[in-house]
C-alpha positions as CSV (number, residue, x, y, z in Angstrom):
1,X,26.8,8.0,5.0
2,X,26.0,11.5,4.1
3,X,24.1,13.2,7.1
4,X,20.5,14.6,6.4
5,X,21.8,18.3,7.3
6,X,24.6,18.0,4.8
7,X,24.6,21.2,2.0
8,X,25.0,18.5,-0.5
9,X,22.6,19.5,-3.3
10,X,21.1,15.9,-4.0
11,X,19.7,13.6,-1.4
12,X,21.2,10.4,-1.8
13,X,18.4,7.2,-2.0
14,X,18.7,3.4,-1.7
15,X,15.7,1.3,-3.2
16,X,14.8,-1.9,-1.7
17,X,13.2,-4.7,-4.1
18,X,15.2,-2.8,-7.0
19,X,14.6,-5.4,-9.9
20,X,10.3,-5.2,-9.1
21,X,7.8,-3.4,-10.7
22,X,8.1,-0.8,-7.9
23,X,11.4,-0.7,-7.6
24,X,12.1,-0.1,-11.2
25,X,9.5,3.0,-10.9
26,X,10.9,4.6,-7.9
27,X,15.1,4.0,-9.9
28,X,13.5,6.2,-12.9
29,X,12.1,8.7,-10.6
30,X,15.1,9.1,-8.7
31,X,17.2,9.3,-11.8
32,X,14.6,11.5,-13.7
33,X,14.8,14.2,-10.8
34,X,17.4,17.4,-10.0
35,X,17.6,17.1,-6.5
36,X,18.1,12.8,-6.0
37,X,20.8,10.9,-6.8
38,X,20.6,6.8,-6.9
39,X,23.1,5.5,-4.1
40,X,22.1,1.7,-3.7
41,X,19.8,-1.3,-4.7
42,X,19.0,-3.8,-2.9
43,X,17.6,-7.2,-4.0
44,X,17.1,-10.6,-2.3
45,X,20.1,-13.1,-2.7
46,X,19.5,-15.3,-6.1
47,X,17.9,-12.7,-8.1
48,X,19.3,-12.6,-11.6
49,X,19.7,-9.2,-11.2
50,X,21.6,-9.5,-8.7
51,X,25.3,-7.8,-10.1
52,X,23.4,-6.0,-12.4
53,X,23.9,-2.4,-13.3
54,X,20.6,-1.0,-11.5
55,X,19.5,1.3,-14.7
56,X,20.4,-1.3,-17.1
57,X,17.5,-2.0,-17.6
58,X,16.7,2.1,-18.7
59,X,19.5,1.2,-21.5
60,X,21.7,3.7,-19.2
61,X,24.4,2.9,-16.5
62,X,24.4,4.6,-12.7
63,X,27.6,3.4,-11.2
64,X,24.9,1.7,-8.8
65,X,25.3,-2.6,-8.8
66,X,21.8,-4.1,-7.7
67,X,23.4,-6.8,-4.5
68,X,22.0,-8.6,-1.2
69,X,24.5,-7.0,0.7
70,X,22.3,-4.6,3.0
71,X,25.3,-3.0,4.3
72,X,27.1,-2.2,0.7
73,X,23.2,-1.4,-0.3
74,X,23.0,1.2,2.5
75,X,26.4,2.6,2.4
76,X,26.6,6.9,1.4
77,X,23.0,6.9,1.5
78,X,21.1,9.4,3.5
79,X,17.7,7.6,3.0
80,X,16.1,4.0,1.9
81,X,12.9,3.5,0.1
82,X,11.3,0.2,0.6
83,X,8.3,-1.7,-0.6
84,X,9.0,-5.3,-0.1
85,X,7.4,-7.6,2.2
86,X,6.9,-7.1,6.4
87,X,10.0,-9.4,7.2
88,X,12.5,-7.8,4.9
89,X,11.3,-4.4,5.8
90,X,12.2,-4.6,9.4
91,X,15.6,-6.1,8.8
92,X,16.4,-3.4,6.9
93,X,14.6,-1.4,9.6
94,X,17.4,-2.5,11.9
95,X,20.1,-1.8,10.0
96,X,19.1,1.4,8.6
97,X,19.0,2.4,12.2
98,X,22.1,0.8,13.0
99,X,24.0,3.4,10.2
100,X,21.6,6.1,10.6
101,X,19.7,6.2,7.2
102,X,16.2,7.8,7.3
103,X,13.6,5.2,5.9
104,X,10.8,6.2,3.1
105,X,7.8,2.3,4.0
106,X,5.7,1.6,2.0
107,X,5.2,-1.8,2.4
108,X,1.9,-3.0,3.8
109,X,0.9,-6.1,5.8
110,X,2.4,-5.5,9.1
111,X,1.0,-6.9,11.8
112,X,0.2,-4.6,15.5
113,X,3.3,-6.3,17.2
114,X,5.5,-5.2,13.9
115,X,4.5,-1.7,13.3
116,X,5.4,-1.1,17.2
117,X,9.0,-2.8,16.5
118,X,9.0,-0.2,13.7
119,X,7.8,2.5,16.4
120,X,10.5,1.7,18.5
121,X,13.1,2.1,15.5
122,X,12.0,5.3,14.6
123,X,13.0,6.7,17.9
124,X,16.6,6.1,16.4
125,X,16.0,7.2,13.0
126,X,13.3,8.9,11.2
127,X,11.2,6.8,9.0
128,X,7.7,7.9,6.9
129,X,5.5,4.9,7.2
130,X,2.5,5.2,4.9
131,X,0.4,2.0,3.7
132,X,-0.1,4.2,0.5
133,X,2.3,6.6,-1.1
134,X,0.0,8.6,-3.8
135,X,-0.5,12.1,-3.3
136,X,-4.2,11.4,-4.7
137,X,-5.0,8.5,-2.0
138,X,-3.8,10.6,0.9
139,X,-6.2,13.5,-0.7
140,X,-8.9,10.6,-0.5
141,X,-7.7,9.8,3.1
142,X,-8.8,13.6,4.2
143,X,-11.9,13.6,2.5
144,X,-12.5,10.7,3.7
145,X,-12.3,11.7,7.5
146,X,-14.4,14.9,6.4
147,X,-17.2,12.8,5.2
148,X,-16.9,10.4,8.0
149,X,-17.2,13.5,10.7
150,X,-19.9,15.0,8.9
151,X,-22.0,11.6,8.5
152,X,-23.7,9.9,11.1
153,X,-23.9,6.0,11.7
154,X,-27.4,5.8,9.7
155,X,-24.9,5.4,6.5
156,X,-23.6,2.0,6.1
157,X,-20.1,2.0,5.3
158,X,-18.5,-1.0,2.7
159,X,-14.8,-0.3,1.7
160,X,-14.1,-1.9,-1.6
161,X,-10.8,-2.4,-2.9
162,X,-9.3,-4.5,-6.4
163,X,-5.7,-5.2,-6.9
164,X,-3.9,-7.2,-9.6
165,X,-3.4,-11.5,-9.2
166,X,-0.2,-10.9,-7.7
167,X,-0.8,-9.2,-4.6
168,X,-0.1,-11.4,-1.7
169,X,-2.0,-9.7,1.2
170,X,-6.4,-8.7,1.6
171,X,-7.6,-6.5,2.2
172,X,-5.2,-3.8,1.0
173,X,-3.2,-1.9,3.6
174,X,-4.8,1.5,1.7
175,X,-8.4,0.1,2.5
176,X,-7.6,-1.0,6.2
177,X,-5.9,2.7,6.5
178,X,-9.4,3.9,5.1
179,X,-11.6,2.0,7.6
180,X,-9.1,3.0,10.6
181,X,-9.1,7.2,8.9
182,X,-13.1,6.6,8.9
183,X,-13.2,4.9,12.5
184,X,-11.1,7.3,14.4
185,X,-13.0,10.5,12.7
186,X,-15.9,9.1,14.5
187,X,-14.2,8.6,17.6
188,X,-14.6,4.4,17.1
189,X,-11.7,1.9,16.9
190,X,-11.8,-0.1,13.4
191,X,-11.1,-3.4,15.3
192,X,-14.7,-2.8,16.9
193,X,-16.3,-2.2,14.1
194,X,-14.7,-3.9,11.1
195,X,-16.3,-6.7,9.1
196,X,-13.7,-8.5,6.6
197,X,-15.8,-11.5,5.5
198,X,-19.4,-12.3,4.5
199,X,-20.6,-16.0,4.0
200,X,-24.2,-18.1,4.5
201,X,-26.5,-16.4,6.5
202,X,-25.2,-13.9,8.2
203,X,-28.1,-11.5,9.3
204,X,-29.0,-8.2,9.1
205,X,-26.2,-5.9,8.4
206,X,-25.1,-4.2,11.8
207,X,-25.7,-0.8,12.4
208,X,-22.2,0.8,12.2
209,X,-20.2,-2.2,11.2
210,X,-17.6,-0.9,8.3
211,X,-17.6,-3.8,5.7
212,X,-14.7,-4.9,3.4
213,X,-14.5,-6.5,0.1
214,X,-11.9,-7.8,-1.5
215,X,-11.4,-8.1,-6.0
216,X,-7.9,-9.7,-6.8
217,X,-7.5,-10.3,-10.7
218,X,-5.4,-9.4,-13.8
219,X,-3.0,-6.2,-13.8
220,X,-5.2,-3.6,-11.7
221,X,-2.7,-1.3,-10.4
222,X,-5.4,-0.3,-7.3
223,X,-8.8,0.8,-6.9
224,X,-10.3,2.3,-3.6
225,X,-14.2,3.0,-3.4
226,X,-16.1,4.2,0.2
227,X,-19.2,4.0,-0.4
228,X,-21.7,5.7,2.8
229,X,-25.1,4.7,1.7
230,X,-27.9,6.1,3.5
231,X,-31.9,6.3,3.4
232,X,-32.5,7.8,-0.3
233,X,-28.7,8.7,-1.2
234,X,-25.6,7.4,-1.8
235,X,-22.2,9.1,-1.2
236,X,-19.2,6.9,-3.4
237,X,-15.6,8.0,-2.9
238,X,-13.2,7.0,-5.5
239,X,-9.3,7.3,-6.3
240,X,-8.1,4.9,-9.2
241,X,-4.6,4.2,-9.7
242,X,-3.5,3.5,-13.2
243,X,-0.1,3.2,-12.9
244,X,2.3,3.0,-10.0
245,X,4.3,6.2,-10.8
246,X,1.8,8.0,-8.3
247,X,3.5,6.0,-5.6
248,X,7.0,6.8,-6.9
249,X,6.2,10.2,-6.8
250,X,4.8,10.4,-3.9
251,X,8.0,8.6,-2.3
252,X,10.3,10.9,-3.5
253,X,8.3,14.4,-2.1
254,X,8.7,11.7,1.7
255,X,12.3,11.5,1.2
256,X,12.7,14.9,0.8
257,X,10.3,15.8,3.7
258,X,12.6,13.8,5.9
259,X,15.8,16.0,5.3
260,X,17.4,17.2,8.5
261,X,14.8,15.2,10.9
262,X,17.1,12.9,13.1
263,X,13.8,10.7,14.5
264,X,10.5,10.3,14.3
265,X,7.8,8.1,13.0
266,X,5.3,10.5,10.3
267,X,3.2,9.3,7.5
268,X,2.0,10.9,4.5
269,X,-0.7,13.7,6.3
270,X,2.6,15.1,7.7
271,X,4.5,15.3,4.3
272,X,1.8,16.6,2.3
273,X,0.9,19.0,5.1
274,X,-2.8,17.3,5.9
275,X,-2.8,17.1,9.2
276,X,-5.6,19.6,11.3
């Protein structure tokens, strides 16, 4: 393993899930830029990819062979990107450190008890654990908290979010992370206050409650609205993803963020310097 403080001129970086849609963004990042090199993919036994050059599919090779083997995955690299699923995630949690590799999360799902396991890890290594990855959404995420400060609980808050057919888990970690930035910034917890399903009769709405809806259909990449609607006005905040190279982006400035840090859980404020 290279160490984080090494003078070598390119960070070395491991993709998790390297044969999906985000995996395959985040491999032609990392080989599009001057200061990353690819140095694993990893991919869940029984994939046909699995043996598989891991740019093949850019019509160019890397020396990198997708495999299962977390361990071969892992080995000379200095930091692992992963967006797979919460079980996967904190394997290679464990592992990565087990051989001290910094981690770049960006899977979303986890439950309380889960993020603290992933807590307790980053006391060994340091990891960036963001529900969202996009420059833009973090952006949102401060507004956000400015708007929330500055508005009082006469506005009714509903959090909408859409995502493609394929996404497994509602409502989005991004939108949760929205109702928790919007909670804390008015010195409330989001479990007190959030309201994920509307059905029958409910009532009146409650004064303060944050409401969530959920739109899951075709190949919607990701769209976030916060809507505070008050008595004669309507404040909508909006970031629309059209494409998932925001995230791959956004992945690569955390993996660079995290060079020569030994431990230490962040998230995206801290990289992009948004933090009061």
């Amino acid at each position: 393993m290279t160490d984080a403080s090494s003078s070598s001129p390119r960070r070395r970086v491991a993709v998790a899930g390297a044969s999906g849609r985000m995996g395959r963004m985040l491999i032609e990042a990392i080989a599009a830029s001057d200061d990353l090199q690819l140095a694993g993919a990893l991919d869940v036994a029984g994939s046909p990819s699995i043996g598989q050059d891991a740019t093949a599919f850019l019509g160019r090779s890397s020396g990198v062979t997708i495999t299962a083997d977390l361990r071969a995955g892992l080995q000379g690299a200095d930091a692992l990107i992963d967006f797979t699923r919460p079980e996967g995630t904190l394997a290679h949690a464990a592992a990565c450190a087990e051989a001290g590799v910094q981690m770049v999360v960006g899977t979303t799902g986890f439950s309380d008890e889960q993020k603290g396991e992933l807590q307790a890890l980053a006391q060994q290594v340091a990891m960036v654990l963001a529900p969202n990855m996009s420059v833009g959404v973090n952006v949102t995420l401060k507004l956000l908290q400015q708007a929330a400060r500055a508005l009082d609980d006469s506005y009714d808050i509903e959090i909408i979010e859409a995502h493609h057919r394929h996404k497994v888990d509602a409502p989005s970690g991004t939108a949760i992370k929205m109702g928790e930035v919007i909670a804390e910034a008015q010195g409330t917890r989001l479990a007190d206050r959030a309201v994920y399903e509307r059905y029958g009769h409910t009532g009146e709405r409650q004064r303060g409650s944050i409401g969530f809806a959920t739109v899951r259909g075709g190949d919607i990449v990701g769209d976030h609205t916060v809507l505070f609607a008050g008595t004669g006005e309507r404040v909508e905040i909006t970031h629309k993803s059209s494409s998932r190279a925001g995230y791959a982006q956004g992945s690569l400035r955390a993996v660079r963020f995290l060079a020569g840090k030994r431990s230490g859980m962040f998230d995206m404020f801290d990289v992009l310097g948004l933090d009061d």
